[in-house]
N, CA and C of each residue as an Amber inpcrd file, in Angstrom:
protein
   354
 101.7340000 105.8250000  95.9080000 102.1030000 105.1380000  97.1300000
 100.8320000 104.6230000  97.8180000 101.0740000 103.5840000  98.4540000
  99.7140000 102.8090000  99.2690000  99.1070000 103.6100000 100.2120000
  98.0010000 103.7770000 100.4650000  97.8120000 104.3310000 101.8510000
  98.3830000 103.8450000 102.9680000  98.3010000 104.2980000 104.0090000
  98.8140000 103.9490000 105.6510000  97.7500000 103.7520000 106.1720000
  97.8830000 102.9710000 107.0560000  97.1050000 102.3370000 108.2480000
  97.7430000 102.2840000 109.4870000  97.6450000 102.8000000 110.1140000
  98.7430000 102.9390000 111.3740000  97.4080000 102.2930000 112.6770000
  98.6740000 100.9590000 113.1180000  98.0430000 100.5570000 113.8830000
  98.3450000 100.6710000 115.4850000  98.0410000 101.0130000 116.4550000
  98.7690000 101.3390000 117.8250000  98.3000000 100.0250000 118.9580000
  98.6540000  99.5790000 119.3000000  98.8840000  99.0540000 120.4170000
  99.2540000  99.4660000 122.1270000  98.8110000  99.2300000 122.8930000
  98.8730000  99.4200000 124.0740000  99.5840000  99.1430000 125.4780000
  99.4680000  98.7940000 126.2490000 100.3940000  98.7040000 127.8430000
 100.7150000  97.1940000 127.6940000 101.7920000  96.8730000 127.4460000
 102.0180000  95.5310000 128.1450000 102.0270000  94.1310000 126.9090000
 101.5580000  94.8950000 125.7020000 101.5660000  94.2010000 124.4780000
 102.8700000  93.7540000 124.4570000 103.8910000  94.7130000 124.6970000
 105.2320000  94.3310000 123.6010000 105.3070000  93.0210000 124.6080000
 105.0930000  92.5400000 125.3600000 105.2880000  91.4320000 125.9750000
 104.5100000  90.1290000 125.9220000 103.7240000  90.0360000 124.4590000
 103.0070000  89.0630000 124.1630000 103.8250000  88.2010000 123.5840000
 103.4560000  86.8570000 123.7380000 104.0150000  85.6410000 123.7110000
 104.7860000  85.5030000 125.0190000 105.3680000  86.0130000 125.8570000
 106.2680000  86.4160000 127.2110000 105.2800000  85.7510000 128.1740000
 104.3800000  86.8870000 128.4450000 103.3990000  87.5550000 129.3970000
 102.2290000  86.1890000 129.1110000 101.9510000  85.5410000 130.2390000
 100.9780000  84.8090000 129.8870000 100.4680000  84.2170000 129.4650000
 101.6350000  82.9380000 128.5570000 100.9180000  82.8230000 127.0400000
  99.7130000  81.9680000 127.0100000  99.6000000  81.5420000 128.1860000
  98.3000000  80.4400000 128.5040000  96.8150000  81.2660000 127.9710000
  96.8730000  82.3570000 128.3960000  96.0710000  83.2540000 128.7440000
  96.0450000  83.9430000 126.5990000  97.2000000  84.7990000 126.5890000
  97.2900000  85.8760000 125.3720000  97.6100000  84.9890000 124.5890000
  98.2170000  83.7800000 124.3140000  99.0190000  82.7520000 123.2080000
 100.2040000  82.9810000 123.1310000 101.2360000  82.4190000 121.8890000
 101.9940000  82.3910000 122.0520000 103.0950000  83.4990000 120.5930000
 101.7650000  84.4200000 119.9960000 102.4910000  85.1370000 119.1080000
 103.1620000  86.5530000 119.9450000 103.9240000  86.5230000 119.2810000
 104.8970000  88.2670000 119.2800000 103.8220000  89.4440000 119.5530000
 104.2860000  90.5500000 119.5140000 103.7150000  91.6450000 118.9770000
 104.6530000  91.9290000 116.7570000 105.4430000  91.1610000 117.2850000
 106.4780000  91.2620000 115.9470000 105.7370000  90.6310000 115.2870000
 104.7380000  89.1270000 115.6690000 104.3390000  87.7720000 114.8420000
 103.0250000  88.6200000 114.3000000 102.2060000  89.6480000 115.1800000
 100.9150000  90.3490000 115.1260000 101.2250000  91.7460000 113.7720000
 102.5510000  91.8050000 113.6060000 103.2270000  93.1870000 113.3940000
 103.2640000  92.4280000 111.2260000 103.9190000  91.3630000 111.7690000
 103.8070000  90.9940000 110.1760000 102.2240000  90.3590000 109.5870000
 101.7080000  89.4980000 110.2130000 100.3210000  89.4090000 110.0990000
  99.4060000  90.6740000 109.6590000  99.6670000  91.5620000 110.2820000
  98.8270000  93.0200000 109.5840000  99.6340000  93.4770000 108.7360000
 101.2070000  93.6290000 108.3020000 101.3770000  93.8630000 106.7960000
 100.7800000  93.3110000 105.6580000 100.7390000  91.9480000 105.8520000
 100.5780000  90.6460000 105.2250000  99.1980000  90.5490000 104.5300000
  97.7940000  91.5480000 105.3790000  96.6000000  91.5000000 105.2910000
  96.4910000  92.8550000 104.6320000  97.1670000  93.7340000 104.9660000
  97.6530000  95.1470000 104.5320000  97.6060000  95.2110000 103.0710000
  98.9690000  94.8850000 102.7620000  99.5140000  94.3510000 101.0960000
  98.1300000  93.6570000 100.1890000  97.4080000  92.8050000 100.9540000
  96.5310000  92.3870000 100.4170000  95.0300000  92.8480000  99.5900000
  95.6680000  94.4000000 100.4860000  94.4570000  95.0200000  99.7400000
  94.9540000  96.5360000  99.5700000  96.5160000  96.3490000  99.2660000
  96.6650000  97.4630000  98.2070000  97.1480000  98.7510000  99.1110000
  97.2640000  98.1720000 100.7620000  97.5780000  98.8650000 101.8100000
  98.9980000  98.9690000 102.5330000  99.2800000  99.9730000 103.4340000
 101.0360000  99.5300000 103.7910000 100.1850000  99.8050000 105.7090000
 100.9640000  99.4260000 106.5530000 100.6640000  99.7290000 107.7310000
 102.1120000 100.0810000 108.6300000 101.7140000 100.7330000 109.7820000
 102.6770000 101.5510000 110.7510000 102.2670000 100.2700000 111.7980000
 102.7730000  99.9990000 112.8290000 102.2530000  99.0490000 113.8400000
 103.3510000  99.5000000 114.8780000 102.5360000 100.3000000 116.3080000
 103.5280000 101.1130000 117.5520000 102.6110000 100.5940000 117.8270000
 103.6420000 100.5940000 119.5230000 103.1360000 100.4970000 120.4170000
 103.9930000 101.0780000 121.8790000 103.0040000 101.3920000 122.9350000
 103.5220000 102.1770000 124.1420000 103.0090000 101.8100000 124.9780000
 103.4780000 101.7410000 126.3570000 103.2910000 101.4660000 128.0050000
 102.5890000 102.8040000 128.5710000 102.8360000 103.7040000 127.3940000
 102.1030000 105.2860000 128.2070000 100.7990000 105.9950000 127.2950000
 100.3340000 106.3010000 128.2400000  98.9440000 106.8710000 127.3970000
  99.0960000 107.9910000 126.9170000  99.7580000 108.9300000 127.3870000
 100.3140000 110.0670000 126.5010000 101.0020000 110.1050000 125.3200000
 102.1200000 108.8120000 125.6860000 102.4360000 108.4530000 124.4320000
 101.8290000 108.1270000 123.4560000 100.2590000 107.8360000 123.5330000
  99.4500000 106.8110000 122.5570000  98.6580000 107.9300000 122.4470000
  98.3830000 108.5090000 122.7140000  97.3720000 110.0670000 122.3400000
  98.3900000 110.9760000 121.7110000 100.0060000 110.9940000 121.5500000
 100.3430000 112.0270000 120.8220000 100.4810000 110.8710000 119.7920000
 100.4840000 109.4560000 119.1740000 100.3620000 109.2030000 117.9540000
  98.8020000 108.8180000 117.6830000  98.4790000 109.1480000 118.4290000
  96.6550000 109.4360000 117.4660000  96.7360000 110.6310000 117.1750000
  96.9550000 111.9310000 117.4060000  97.4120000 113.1980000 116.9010000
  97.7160000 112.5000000 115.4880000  99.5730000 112.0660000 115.2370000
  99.9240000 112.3750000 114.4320000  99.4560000 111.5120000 113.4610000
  98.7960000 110.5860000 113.8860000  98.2430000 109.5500000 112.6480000
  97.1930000 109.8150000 111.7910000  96.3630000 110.7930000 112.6900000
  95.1830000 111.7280000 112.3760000  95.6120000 112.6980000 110.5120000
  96.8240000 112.9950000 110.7530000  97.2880000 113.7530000 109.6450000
  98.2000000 112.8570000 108.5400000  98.6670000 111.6900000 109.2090000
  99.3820000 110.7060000 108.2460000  98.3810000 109.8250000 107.8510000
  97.9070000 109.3730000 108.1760000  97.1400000 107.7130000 108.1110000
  95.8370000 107.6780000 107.5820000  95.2880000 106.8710000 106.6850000
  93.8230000 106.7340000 106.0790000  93.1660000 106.2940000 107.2030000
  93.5620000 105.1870000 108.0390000  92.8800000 104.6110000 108.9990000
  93.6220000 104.4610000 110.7460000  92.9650000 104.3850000 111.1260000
  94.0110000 104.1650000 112.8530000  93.1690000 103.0950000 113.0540000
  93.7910000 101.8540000 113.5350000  93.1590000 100.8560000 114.4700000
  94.2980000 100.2250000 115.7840000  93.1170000 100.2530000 116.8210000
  93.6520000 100.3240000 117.9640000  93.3900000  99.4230000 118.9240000
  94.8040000  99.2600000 120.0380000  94.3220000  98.1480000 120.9430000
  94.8500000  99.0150000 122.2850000  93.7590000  99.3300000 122.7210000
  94.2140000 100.5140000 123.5200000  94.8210000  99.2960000 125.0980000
  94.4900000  97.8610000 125.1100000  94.5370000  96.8200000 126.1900000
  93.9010000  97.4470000 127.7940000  94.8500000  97.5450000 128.2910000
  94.4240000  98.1500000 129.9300000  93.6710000  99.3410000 129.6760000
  93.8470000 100.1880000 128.9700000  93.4120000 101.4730000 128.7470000
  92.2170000 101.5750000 128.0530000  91.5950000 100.5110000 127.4940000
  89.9710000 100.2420000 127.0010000  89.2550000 100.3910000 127.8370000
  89.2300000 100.6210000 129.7770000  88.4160000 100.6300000 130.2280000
  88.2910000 101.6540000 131.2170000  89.7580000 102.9480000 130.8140000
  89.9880000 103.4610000 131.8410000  90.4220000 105.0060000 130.9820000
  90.6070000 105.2000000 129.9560000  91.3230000 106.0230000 129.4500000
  89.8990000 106.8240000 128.7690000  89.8460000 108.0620000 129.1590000
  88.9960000 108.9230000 128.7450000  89.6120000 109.6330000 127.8320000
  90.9560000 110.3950000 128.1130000  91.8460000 110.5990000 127.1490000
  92.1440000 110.2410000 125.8650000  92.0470000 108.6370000 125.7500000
  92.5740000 107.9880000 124.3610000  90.9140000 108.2070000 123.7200000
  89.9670000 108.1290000 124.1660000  88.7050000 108.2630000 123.6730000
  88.1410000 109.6480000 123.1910000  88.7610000 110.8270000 124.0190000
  88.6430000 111.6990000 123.2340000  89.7770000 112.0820000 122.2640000
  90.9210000 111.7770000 122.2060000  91.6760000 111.6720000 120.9940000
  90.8660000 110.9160000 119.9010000  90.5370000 109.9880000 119.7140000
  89.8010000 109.4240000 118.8810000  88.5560000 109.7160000 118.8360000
  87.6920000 110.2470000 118.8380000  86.4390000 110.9470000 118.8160000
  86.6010000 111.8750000 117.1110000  87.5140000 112.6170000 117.5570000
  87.3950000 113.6060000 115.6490000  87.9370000 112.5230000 114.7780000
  88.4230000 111.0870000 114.6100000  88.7210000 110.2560000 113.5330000
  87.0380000 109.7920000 113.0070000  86.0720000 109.3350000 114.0030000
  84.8400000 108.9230000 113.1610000  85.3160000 107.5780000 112.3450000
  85.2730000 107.9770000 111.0940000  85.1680000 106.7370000 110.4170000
  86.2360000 105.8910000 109.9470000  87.5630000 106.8300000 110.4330000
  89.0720000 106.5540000 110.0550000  89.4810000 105.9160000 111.4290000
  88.5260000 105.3950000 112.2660000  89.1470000 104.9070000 113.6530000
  88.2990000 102.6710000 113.7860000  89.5670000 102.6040000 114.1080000
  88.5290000 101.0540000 114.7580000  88.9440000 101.3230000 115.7040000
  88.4290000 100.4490000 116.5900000  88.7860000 100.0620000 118.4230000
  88.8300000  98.3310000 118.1910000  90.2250000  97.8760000 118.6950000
  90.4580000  96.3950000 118.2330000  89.8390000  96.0280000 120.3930000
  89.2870000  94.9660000 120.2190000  89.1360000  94.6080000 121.8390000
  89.9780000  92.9410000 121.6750000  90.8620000  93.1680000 122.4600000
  92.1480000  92.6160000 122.6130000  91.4460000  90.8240000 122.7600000
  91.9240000  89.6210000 121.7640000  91.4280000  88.4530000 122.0320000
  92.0030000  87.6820000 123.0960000  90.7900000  87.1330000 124.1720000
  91.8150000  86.0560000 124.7980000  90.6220000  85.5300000 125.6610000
  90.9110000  84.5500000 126.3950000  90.1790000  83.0110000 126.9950000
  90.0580000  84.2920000 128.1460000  88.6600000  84.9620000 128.2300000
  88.3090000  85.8730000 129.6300000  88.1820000  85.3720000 130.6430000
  87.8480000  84.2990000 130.6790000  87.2230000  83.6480000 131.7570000
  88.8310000  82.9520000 132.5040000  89.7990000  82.8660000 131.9360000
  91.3310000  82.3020000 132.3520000  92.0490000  83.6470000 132.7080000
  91.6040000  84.8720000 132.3100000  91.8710000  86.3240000 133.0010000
  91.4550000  86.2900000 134.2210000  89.9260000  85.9380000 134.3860000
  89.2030000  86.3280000 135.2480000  89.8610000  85.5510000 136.6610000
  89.9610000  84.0610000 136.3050000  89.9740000  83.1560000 137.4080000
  91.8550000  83.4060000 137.4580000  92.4760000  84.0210000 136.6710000
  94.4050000  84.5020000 137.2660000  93.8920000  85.5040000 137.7990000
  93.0860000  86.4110000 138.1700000  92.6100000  87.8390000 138.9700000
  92.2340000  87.4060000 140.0130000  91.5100000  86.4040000 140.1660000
  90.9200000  86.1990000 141.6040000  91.5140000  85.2120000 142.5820000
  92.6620000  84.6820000 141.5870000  93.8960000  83.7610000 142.5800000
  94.7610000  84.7410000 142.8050000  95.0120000  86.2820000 142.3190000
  96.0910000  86.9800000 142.4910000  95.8250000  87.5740000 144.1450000
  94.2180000  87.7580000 144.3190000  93.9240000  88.2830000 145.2340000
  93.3280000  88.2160000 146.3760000  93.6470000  87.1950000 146.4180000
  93.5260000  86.4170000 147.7380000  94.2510000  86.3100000 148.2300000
């Protein structure tokens, strides 16, 4: 059987293509979900692809991926800059861990943040 790659995703993903698309574009998390099988298969790999709104939720499947999965790669989104938690969950993976940093036009984040708040 192929190895696993279990990939997790973060707060607010499942709402890509929805949410912003000016900003995130206009794929799925479903369109992102077959794209990493697709690259997966390609090298002899199968992948898991979750995702959660809660950080607890996303630290008990780094637990369990830890014992299923060859690799974990992750888009932790909001929680890349705030979650100490998801960082020490991932700390004992080492070399079985990526950290994905979520793509998008920053500077069209930046300037929807500073019209929000005013």
């Amino acid at each position: 059987m192929a190895q696993l790659i279990t990939i997790l995703n973060g707060p607010n993903l499942n709402l890509l293509g929805q949410r912003q698309p000016e900003i995130y574009g206009h794929d799925t998390l479903d369109d992102v979900a077959n794209s990493c099988t697709a690259v997966a298969a390609q090298f002899g790999l199968r992948c898991e692809l979750m995702q959660s709104n809660h950080e607890g939720a996303l630290i008990d499947m780094i637990h369990t991926a830890r014992q299923t999965s060859a690799g974990i790669i992750i888009n932790p989104a909001a929680f890349t800059h705030t979650s100490i938690a998801l960082l020490d969950a991932c700390i004992p993976l080492r070399a079985r861990f990526s950290r994905c940093i979520f793509q998008m036009c920053i500077n069209a984040r930046a300037s929807a943040i500073r019209l929000m708040s005013r």
